[in-house]
C-alpha positions in Angstrom: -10.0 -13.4 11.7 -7.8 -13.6 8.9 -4.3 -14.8 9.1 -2.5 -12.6 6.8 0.8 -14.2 8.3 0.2 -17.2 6.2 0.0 -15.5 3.1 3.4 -14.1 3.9 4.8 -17.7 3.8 3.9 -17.6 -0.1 5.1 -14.3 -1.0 8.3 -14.6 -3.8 8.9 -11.2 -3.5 11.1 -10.7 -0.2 9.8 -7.3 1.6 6.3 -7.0 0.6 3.6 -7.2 3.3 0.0 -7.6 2.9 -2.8 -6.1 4.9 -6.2 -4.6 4.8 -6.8 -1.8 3.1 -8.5 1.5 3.7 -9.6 4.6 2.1 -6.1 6.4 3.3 -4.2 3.5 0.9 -6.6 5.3 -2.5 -3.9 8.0 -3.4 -1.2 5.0 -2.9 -3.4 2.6 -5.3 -3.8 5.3 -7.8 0.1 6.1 -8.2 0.6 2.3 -8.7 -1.9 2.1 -11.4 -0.4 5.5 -13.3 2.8 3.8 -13.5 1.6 1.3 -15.6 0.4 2.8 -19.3 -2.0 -0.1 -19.8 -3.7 0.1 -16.8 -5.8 3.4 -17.1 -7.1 5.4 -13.9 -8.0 3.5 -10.8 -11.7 3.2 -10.8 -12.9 6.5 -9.4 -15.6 4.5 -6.8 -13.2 3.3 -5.3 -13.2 5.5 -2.2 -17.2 5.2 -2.4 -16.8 1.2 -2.7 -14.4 1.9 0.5 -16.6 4.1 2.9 -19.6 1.5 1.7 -21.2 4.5 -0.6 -20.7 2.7 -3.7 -22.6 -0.8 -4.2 -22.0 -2.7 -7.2 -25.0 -4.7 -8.7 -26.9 -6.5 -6.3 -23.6 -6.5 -4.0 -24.2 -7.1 -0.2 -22.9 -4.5 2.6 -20.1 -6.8 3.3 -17.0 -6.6 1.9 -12.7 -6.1 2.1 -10.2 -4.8 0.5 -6.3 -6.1 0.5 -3.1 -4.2 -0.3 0.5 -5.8 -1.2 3.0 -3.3 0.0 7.1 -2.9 -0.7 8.3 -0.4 1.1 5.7 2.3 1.4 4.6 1.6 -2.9 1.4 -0.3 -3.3 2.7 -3.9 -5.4 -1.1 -4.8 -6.0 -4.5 -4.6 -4.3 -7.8 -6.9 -4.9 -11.1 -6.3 -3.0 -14.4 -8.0 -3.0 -18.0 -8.6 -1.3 -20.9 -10.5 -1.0 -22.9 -10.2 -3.5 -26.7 -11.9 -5.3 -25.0 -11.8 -8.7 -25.6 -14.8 -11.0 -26.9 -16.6 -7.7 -23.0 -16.4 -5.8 -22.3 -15.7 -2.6 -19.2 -13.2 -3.1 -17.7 -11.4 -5.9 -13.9 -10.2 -6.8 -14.7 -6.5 -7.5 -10.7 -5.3 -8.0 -7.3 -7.2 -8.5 -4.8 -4.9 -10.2 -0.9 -5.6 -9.7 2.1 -3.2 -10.3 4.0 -4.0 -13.8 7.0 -5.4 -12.2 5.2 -7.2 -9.1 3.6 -9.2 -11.9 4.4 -13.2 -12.0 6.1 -13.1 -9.3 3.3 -14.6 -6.6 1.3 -11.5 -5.5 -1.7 -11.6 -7.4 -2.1 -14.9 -6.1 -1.4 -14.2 -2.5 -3.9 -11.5 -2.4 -6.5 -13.5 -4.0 -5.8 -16.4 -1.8 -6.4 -13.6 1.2 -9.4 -12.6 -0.5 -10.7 -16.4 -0.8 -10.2 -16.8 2.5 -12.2 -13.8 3.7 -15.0 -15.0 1.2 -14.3 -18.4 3.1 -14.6 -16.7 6.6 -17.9 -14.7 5.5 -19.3 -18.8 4.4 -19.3 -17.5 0.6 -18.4 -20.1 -1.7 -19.7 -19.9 -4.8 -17.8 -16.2 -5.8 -17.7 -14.6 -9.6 -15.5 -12.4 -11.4 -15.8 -9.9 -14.5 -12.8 -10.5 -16.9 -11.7 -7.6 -18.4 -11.2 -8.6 -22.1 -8.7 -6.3 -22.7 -6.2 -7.3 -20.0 -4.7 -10.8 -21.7 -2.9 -11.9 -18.6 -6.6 -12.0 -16.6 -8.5 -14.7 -18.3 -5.2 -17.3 -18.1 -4.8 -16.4 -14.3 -8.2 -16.8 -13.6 -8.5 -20.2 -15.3 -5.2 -21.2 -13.3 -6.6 -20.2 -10.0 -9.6 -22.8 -10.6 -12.3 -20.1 -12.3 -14.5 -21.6 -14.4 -16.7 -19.6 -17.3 -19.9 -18.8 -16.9 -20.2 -16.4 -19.8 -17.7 -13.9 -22.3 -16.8 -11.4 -19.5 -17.7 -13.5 -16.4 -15.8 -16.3 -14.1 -17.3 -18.7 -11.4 -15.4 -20.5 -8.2 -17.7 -23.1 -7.2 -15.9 -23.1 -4.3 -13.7 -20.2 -4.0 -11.9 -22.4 -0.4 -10.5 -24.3 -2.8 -7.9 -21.9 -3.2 -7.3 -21.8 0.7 -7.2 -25.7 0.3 -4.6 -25.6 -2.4 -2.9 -23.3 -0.8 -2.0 -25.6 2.0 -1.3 -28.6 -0.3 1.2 -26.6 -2.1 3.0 -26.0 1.3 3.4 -29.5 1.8 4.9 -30.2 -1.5 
């Protein structure tokens, strides 16, 4: 089970919530992604990926999606599953946060969520494609413990080390 309530307890921006998502959150995803110029269209699989339709390379059937909501407007989203690729256990498919959600905490709530579902599912070695033409991705990655494995790819060895951390910070 995850405990989304902890997450809350790191949020820094007061109002958003953060919960699974489903195929009825798509049209909200894709209005969040047209209000940022940069961003392009939300991946049109995405309902596939979803309903379980759409399997990325050598991805297993498990897998979750999260969304960050403020007041009915999707903030961000991040989704992942388990996968075979480069010998990991789990992969981060999608992380995309709103233009003025950014910095502000949510990406890294809702990949802490994630790592705790990959955590839950007992994946721990989890990868994830960089897009090289969004600057802020590579320098968050790095921050949240990600490791290169190659120009466009990113490895946790131990993805619960972001659940760890998470509590240390708490205590701090």
């Amino acid at each position: 089970m995850h405990d989304i309530q902890d997450i809350q307890d790191i949020r820094d921006i007061q109002g958003v919530q953060y919960r699974e998502a489903t195929v009825a959150d798509i049209p909200d995803i894709e209005r969040s992604r047209h209000a940022d110029p940069t961003a392009g269209r939300a991946d049109p699989r995405m309902t596939a990926y979803l309903e379980r339709r759409h399997h990325p390379h050598l991805a297993l059937p498990p897998r979750v999606a999260y969304v960050a909501v403020d007041d009915d407007a999707v903030a961000g989203y991040i989704a992942g599953h388990l996968t075979r690729r480069f010998e990991c256990d789990g992969e981060v498919q999608y992380l995309f946060v709103a233009p003025q959600y950014r910095r502000t905490g949510v990406a890294s709530a809702l990949l802490r969520l994630l790592a705790r579902w990959f955590v839950d599912q007992r994946a721990s070695r989890v990868c994830v494609n960089v897009n090289v033409d969004s600057p802020p991705a590579l320098p968050f990655y790095l921050r949240h413990g990600a490791t290169p494995l190659n120009r466009y790819w990113l490895i946790w060895s131990d993805i619960g080390t972001l659940v760890d951390r998470r509590a240390e910070e708490t205590l701090k």
